[in-house]
N, C-alpha and C positions, 0 to 999 in steps of 0.2 A: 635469172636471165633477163626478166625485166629491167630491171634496175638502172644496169648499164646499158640498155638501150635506150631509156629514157632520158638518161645523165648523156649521153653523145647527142637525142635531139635536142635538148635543151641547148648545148655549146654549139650546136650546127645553127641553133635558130637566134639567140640573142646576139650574134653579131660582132667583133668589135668590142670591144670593153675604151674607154675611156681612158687615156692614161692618167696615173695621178698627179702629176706634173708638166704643164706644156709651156715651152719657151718660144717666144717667140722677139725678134728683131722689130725697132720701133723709130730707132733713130740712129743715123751715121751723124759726125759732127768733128769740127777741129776745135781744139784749145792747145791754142800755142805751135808746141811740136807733137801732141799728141794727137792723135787718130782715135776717136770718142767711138764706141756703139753704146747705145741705150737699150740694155736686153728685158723682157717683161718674163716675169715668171707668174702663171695661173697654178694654185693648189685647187686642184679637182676632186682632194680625197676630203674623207670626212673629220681628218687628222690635222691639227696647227701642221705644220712645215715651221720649224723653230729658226732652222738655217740651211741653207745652202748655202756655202763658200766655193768660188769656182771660179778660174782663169781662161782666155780664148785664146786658140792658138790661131793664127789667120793666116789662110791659104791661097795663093794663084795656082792653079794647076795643082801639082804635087809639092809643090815649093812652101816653107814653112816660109812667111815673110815678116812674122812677128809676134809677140807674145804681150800681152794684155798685163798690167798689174791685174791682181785679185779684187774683189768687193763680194758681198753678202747679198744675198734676200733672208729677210729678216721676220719673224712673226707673223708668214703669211696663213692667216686665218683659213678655214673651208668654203670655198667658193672665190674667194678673193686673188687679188693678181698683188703683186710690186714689181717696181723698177729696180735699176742696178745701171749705174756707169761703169764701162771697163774702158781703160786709154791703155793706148798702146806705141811708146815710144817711135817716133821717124817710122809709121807705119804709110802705105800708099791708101792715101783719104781722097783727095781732090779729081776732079772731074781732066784731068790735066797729069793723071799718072796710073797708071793700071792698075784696075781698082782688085782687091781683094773680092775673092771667089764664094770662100768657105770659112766660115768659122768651125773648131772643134771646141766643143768645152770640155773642160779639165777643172773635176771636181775635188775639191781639197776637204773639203768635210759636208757633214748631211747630218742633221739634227733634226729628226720627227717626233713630235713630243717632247719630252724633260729628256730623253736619251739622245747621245750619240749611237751611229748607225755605222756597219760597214760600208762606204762609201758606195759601193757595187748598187745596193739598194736604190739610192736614191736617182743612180742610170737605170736600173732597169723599169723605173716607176714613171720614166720620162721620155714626153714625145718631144721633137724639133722640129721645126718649122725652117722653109730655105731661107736665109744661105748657111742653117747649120749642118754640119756634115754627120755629127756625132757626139755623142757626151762619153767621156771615158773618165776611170777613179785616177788621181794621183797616185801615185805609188810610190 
């Protein structure tokens, strides 16, 4: 009977757990005719992150307004962050056209350690910070 009373204060009292993954938005940008975000990825667990491969969907409202090529975060150590550029073709960038709301990421693979993961994994181990709406697996 102890046991699991002790095990529910313990999860009542520490709080919060830390995700192991947090993304967060660092820079909007134009090159060319592309609509740039600079997304930052922190590994918080005690595990390399070998890769995250993952695309943004960008939202006004409900409206899908464009979709990002692909890029990687790459060998991010424990404790450590990197970057990632995602462009997004004829996307609304300028201060002069309604700007995008929400980003969703769309994750196309997740490599923790020497293995590949079920994608699912490496959403559920991940916070977002605004303007992300969501991270979901490709399928």
């Amino acid at each position: 009977m102890r046991l699991p009373l002790i095990a529910a204060l313990c999860a009542v009292t520490a709080g919060p757990a830390l995700a192991d993954y947090s993304v967060a938005l660092t820079d909007i940008g134009k090159r060319d005719y592309y609509c740039t975000i600079t997304v930052e990825l922190t590994n918080n667990s005690d595990t390399v992150l070998t890769e995250i491969n993952a695309f943004f969907l960008n939202h006004i409202g409900d409206e899908q307004v464009g979709r990002s090529k692909g890029a990687s975060f790459m060998n991010v150590a424990p404790g450590a962050s990197a970057s990632a550029t995602f462009e997004t073709p004829n996307a609304p960038c300028s201060a002069t056209e309604t700007q995008v709301e929400s980003y969703q990421m769309v994750i196309g693979a997740c490599r923790i350690d020497n293995a590949f993961e079920d994608k699912n994994i490496c959403v559920d181990r991940m916070t977002l910070t605004d303007p992300f709406s969501s991270a979901v697996p490709l399928n």
